[in-house]
Phi, psi and omega in degrees: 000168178304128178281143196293354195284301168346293174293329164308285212306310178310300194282338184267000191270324207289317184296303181288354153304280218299315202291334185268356179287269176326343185245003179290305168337305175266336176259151171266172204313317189259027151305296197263090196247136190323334161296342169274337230269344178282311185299312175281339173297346194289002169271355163227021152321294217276321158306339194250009169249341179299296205299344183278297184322306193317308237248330191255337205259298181314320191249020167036072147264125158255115130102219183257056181268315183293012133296290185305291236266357167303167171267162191293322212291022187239313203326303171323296183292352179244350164308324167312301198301319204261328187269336176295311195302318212275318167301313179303339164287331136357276181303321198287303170338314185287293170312321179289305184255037178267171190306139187306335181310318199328314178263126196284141186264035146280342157300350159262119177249216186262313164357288212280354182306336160337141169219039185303293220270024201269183143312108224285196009248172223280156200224113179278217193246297169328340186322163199258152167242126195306141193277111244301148194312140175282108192306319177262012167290143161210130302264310196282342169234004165251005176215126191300088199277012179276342212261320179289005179011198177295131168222123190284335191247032157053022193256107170329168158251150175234124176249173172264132168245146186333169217227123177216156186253114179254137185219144193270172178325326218247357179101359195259144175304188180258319194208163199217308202214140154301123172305168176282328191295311198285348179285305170290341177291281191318341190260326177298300146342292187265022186248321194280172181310317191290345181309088193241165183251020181264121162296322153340306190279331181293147153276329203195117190256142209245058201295161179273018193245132200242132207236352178331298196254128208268000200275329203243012162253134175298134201246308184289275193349313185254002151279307182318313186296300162327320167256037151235035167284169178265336177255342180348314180019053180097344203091003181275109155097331197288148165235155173229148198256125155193128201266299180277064177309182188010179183240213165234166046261340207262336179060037155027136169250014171205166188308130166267036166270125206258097234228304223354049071232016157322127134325136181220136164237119200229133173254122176103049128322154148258172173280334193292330197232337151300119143245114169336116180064042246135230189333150157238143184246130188227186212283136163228127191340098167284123151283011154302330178311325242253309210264327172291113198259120178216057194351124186297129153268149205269160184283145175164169153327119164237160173347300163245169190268326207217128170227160172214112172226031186276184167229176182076052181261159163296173183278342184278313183297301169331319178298293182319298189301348210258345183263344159305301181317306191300275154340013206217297177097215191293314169303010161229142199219096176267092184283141145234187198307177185213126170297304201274009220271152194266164183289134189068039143247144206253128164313308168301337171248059151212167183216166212185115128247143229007244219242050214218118175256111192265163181274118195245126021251023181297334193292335145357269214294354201245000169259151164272326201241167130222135226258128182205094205275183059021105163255209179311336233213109176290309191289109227231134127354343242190052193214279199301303175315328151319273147012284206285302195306326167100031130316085156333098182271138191275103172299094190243063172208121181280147189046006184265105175310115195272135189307124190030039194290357193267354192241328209262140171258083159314005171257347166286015179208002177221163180241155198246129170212102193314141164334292182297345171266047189279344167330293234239005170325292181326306202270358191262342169270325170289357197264320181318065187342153203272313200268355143328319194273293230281290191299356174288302194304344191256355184250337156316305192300291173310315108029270204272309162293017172280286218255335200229344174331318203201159183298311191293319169303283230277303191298312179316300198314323200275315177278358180269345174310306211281328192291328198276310186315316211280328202228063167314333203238009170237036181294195206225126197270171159312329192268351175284299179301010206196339158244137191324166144331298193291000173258328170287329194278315226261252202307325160271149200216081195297052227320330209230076188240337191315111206269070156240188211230067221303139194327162188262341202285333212282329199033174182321140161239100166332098163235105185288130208224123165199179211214294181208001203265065195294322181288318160311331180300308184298309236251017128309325167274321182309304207275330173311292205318355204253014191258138211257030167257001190272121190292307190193132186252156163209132194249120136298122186242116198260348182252147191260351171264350180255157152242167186280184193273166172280140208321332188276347187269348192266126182337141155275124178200167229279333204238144162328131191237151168211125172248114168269137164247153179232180205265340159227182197274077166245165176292323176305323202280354169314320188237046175273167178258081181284132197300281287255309185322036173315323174294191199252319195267133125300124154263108157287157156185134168303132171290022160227027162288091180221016171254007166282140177254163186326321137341309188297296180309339177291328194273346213255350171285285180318340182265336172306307191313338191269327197245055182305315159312026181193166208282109186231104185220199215252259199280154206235130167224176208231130169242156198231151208256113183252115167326299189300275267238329156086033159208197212276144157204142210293128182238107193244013198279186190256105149223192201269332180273142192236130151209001164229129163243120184307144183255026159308306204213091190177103161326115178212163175278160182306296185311337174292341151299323183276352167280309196295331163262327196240018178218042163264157208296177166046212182267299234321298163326297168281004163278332190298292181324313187281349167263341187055072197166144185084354188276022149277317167319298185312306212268338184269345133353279216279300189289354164263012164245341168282332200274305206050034159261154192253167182311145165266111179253097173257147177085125209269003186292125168245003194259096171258013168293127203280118200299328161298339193274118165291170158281346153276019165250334192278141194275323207271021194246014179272135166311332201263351193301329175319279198281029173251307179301327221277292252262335188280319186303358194256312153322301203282325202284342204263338160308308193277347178057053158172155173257093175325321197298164156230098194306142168182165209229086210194123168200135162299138149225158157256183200313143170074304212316331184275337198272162170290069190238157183284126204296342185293342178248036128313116204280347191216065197285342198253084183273092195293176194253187173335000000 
């Protein structure tokens, strides 16, 4: 007889030909997703086992006998028959494991937003509800990063869950039409790389209930629905899309739909309602990108200084812009809603003062500033139209989590100006320099065509965020997220781009830059030396009036010492590209750096060792852009920001001696020499303009004063030493014609170095502290 597996196998390949001939047609590709395909079949199950059973039971066949043994006038339809089943096995085959592109997702059209013909269901009025969202998730303790396992190429999986129509006791829908925007999020989604249709295989689940506008929602009703979703659990793994949070009269600043441990990528966070690093708050979407064509303009001075063109303001906010207008005159331009407008002109592309009609959003481009408010809603549209326009927007809404702020660095394209000061905007905008204003304007405009152009930009955008949490270590760096093309490809070249490690074996060349201070000196060399990566010290010997002490006075240590004299006194010879230099990694270090320990310096190698392009050092200072005085100033006080670490005590590549003697820009090598001062400044210049990278501050010690040292051998202990630094930092940016440095709030520590671990399985117990 037929083995029964054989007839399993016959009737269900037979069932899923019939079933995907017919449901390919309505659904899109993650409708009929494999995990459904047991359920619908049981509606041709019981016909494709008659005819086959019927067929064996008429012509007394057994097994596979039941060919040869037909009458001929049979034989041709079922010869038919057995070759259509054998190709559907074919097929199943081919389709499991072929690639997912394979089904194309223009079956989610604009069409299928309908959801008449999906699957009905009923949500009785008990259905369980989900519980309000939870304020303290975060990555680590509401999302299963196990359900993403290993993936070789670091790309989350997403699944879609099938198009269901939900409906209440009384039959009325929950929802009637998917919107086009969310119509175009799900196909940007199942068109891209994270897109898988196995639910088994996903990290992160997608529902198909488009939640963008909360103005178009049943509030119980669509928390009910979320929880009959099949993965649903709490809400563990799932994200939700939603632009327009709240109603009125309070307007909400996150979805009132009852989420409980959902992800929300949400537009018009608060700081009250965002969670860090867990939620994303992203854009909310102008259908002007779409419909409005609007030619990038270049940066420089335009027609107005300050515009405001949103409508519907408060009125207090109204007053305030009208009284800037009053105080300002012509350089400022305050739009509203147009009255007067003839029939079948659309409201929304005009703007109107008093009776003067402007084209919205081009009157943008005619502004240096734009005003971007609080409305009912924090999170306002006119955010991306600025944007788009190459209009600095000016931020006036307290508290408001700014569109993918955990990657983008709003203060390179926008100015933040707390509410109670909106009286003093103008001067505060006037303080700004022009050629500041100028790189805003050009990082806006990218900016909105990175992120904010299309539905399809805010959704990538949003799954490479969740993507860089889950696969930390193959993220997307700052300068990927933040700098234009034409700065990564065009004006930085990075020399040191190979992504290798240099060997642990080759280690380090210590060069020690000193002048007469001999006893700091040895006992700088006693402690380098105990570091067990160091390859070789060089003492530069920097005074022509002194000789160094004689070969028997100098510390014994395990590794090679070479003392260079040089023919003058400069500051600069710290960084010639001495023959002596085998290694790849340089240790600068001051002769009076003697409170780092061996540890330190071994970890502050290692770390070097991940980043070689870039300056990985001990004390970290800061510049700062000062309003009043309207230039650059040296900032050394203890804070969390960094952007230069002085190479008094600091790891760099070899090669940067040889840009620093012979291809730095301008004068700068000789202002140094001739100031005696500043070429730590200068080298952290020169590798963030090569580079476009920022500085590494490893280890949490920030105190290097050398406990021996008077003020009159410490250089940096000169009154004028401050305003000496201030003067150099303004020289370069003005040499170099752009400011290179880059800010950030970052420090290498190593692992454990804080816990209460026994110190011998430590890999650097001896850390020093502040």
């Amino acid at each position: 007889m037929w083995n029964a597996e054989v007839l399993k196998s016959l009737v269900a390949v037979t069932c899923l030909c019939q079933m995907m001939q017919s449901h390919s047609r309505l659904y899109p590709p993650h409708t009929v997703a494999r995990h459904q395909v047991p359920r619908a079949c049981s509606e041709c199950e019981e016909e494709a086992l008659w005819v086959i059973m019927c067929a064996s039971v008429k012509y007394n066949i057994r097994g596979p006998a039941l060919i040869p043994r037909m009458k001929t006038k049979h034989r041709i339809y079922y010869i038919t028959l057995f070759s259509i089943v054998l190709l559907g096995l074919i097929a199943t085959g081919m389709f499991q494991f072929w690639p997912h592109s394979i089904e194309s997702s223009s079956d989610w059209s604009v069409q299928k937003r309908s959801i008449r013909d999906v699957p009905v269901v009923r949500l009785p009025a008990d259905s369980p509800v989900p519980e309000r969202g939870d304020l303290s998730c975060r990555m680590h303790t509401c999302f299963d990063v196990y359900r993403c396992g290993f993936n070789p190429k670091n790309k989350i999986k997403v699944y879609i869950y099938s198009l269901k129509k939900y409906v209440d006791d009384a039959g009325v829908p929950v929802s009637s039409t998917i919107s086009q925007e969310y119509n175009e999020l799900l196909t940007a989604v199942s068109d891209s790389d994270y897109y898988t249709e196995d639910i088994t295989r996903a990290c992160l689940f997608i529902p198909s209930i488009d939640l963008l506008n909360q103005n178009t929602l049943r509030v119980k009703e669509t928390a009910q629905a979320l929880a009959q979703l099949s993965r649903w659990d709490r809400g563990t793994n799932h994200l939700l899309f939603n632009m327009l949070p709240g109603g009125p009269p309070d307007y909400n600043t996150a979805l009132d739909v009852p989420r409980d441990r959902a992800l929300l990528a949400g537009g018009g966070f608060s700081t009250w309602t965002y969670r860090q690093g867990y939620d994303v708050s992203i854009p909310v979407y102008s259908p002007l990108s779409a419909e409005v064509d609007l030619p990038e303009k270049g940066p420089g001075p335009r027609r107005y200084f300050l515009l405001s063109s949103q409508m519907a303001l408060h009125p207090e906010y109204r007053e305030e812009l009208a009284a800037l207008q009053a105080r300002h005159g012509e350089a400022t331009l305050v739009l509203d809603k147009c009255t007067n407008l003839s029939e079948g002109i659309p409201a929304a592309r005009k703007r109107c003062h008093k009776h003067q009609v402007f084209d919205y959003p081009q009157v943008l481009q005619e502004a240096t500033f734009c005003v971007v408010l609080r409305g009912a809603r924090l999170g306002q549209a006119v955010l991306s139209d600025v944007l788009r326009a190459g209009c600095v927007p000016v931020i006036i809404a307290d508290s408001y989590i700014l569109p993918f702020s955990e990657v983008l660095d709003w203060k390179r394209v926008s100015v933040a100006v707390p509410e109670e000061k909106m009286p003093h905007v103008y001067s505060i905008l006037q303080s700004i320099p022009q050629r500041q204003i100028e790189e805003m304007q050009r990082q806006a405009r990218w900016f909105w065509e990175a992120y904010f152009q299309s539905i399809k930009a805010i959704a990538l955008a949003t799954l490479q965020i969740i993507n860089d949490r889950i696969y930390p270590y193959a993220a997307i760096s700052y300068e990927d997220w933040n700098d234009p093309p034409s700065v990564k490809w065009g004006s930085v070249s990075n020399p040191l781009f190979l992504p290798l490690i240099p060997p642990q074996s080759q280690g380090f060349t210590a060069i020690v830059l000193t002048y007469d201070r001999v006893e700091s000196l040895f006992r700088v060399i006693t402690e380098v030396s105990k570091v067990p990566s160091l390859s070789k010290l060089l003492v530069v010997w920097n005074n022509q009036n002194k000789n160094p002490p004689e070969d028997s006075l100098w510390p014994k240590i395990r590794v090679p010492l070479k003392v260079v004299r040089t023919a003058e006194n400069k500051l600069s010879n710290r960084f010639f590209p001495y023959d002596e230099i085998e290694t790849e990694a340089v240790l600068a270090i001051d002769d009076d750096i003697i409170m780092l320990t061996s540890d330190e310096l071994q970890f502050g190698y290692e770390v070097w060792r991940e980043f070689p392009d870039r300056l990985v050092g001990y004390p970290g200072r800061l510049h700062l852009w000062d309003h009043e005085m309207s230039k650059w100033k040296y900032e050394s006080e203890w804070t969390n920001e960094v952007s230069m670490v002085l190479t008094g005590a600091a790891f760099y590549h070899k090669y940067f001696n040889y840009l620093y003697t012979y291809k730095m820009p301008g004068d700068i090598k000789n202002w140094v020499d001739a100031h005696m001062n500043c070429e730590d400044i200068a080298m952290n210049f020169l590798v963030a303009n090569v580079t476009g990278k920022a500085v590494i501050k490893v280890t949490p010690r920030k105190k290097f004063k050398c406990p021996e040292c008077t003020a009159i051998d410490g250089l940096s202990l000169d009154q004028t030493h401050m305003v000496e630094r201030s003067e150099c930092i303004n020289k370069f940016a003005s040499v170099f014609g752009t400011m290179p440095l880059k800010v950030v709030e970052h420090r290498a520590d190593p692992v454990l170095y804080k816990d209460d671990f026994p110190e011998k399985l430590k890999s650097f117990p001896n850390i020093g502290s502040l």
